[in-house]
N, C-alpha and C positions, 0 to 999 in steps of 0.2 A: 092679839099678838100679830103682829107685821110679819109677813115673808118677806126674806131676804134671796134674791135668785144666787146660785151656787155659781161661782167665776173663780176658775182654780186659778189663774192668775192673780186676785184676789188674794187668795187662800194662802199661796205662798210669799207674796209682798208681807201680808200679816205675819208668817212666820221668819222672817228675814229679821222683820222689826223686833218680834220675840227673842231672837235669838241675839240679836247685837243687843238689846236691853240688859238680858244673862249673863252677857261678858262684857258690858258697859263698854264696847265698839261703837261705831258707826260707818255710814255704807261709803262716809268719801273717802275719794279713790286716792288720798295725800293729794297733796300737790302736784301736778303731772310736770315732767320738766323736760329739756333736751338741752344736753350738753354736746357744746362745740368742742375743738381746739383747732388751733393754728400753731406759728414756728413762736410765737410770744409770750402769748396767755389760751387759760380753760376759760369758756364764761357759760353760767348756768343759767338759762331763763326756764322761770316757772312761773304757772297761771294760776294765783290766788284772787281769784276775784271777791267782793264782799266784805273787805276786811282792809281795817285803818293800818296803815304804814305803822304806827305806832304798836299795834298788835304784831309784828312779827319779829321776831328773834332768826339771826343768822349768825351761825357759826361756825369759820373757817377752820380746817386744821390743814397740815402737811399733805395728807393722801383723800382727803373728803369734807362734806361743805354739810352743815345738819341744819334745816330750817325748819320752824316751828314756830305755831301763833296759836290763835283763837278768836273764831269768826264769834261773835256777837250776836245775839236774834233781836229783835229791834222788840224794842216796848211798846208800839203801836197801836198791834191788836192783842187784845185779851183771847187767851187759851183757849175760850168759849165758846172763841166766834172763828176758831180756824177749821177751816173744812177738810184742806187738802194740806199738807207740808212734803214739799222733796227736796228744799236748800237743805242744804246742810249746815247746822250751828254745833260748834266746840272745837275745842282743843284738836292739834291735829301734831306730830312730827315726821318729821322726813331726815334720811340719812344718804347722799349720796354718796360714791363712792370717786374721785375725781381718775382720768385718764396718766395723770402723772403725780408728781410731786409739784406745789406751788408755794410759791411769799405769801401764807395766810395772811402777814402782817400790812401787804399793800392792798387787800382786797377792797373793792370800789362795787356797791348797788345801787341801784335804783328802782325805783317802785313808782311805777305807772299804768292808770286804768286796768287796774285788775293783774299785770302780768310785772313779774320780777328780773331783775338784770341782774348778773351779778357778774364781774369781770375781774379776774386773778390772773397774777402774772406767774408762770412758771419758773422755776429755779434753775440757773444755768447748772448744767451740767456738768457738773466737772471731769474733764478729758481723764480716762484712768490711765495714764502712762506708766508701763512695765521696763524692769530697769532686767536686762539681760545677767544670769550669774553664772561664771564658772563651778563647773562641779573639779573638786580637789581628789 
């Protein structure tokens, strides 16, 4: 029988993996993203690295932007021969919440080396003009 040296770091990596197994999670962090705005549009860049333009779904609404895909594990290497794994492979969604209201309908992205553009124009505002009443 082989000793194995005790590395609580170890210990609880292993239990990390245990427990996202249980509740069929995993450890990435979504898509990390930073939203701008200016006097025009919101635009949402996130870093999906890993993963074909084709694999990602973006979906605008009025007050928020939901992206969601599925990073692939390549067929490569056989399950056999992997030692170490910390990418991250699957299914993933994200919900943001946007700074205003926007024309989901003109939304414009792009998808380049790993990171996401996404540029929405916001909704003019419409001026709420109050009309003065006599009280009788």
């Amino acid at each position: 029988m082989n000793l194995i040296p005790f590395g609580p770091f170890t210990e609880i990596e292993r239990l990390r993996r245990d427990i996202d197994e249980i509740f069929n999670l995993t450890y990435f962090e979504r898509p990390r993203v930073d939203v701008f705005e200016d006097e025009k549009e919101v635009r949402v860049v996130a870093e999906i690295p890993g993963i074909s333009k084709d694999d990602i779904d973006i979906t605008v609404f009025d007050d928020s932007i939901k992206i969601s895909g599925e990073i692939k594990r390549s067929s490569e290497y056989k399950e056999e021969h992997v030692r170490r794994s910390e990418r991250f492979y699957g299914k993933f969604t994200r919900t943001i919440p946007l700074p205003c209201e926007v024309k989901s309908e003109e939304a414009k992205a792009d998808y380049k080396d790993g990171v996401l553009s996404i540029s929405i124009p916001k909704k003019v505002e419409s001026k709420n003009v109050g009309r003065k009443i006599k009280l009788s």
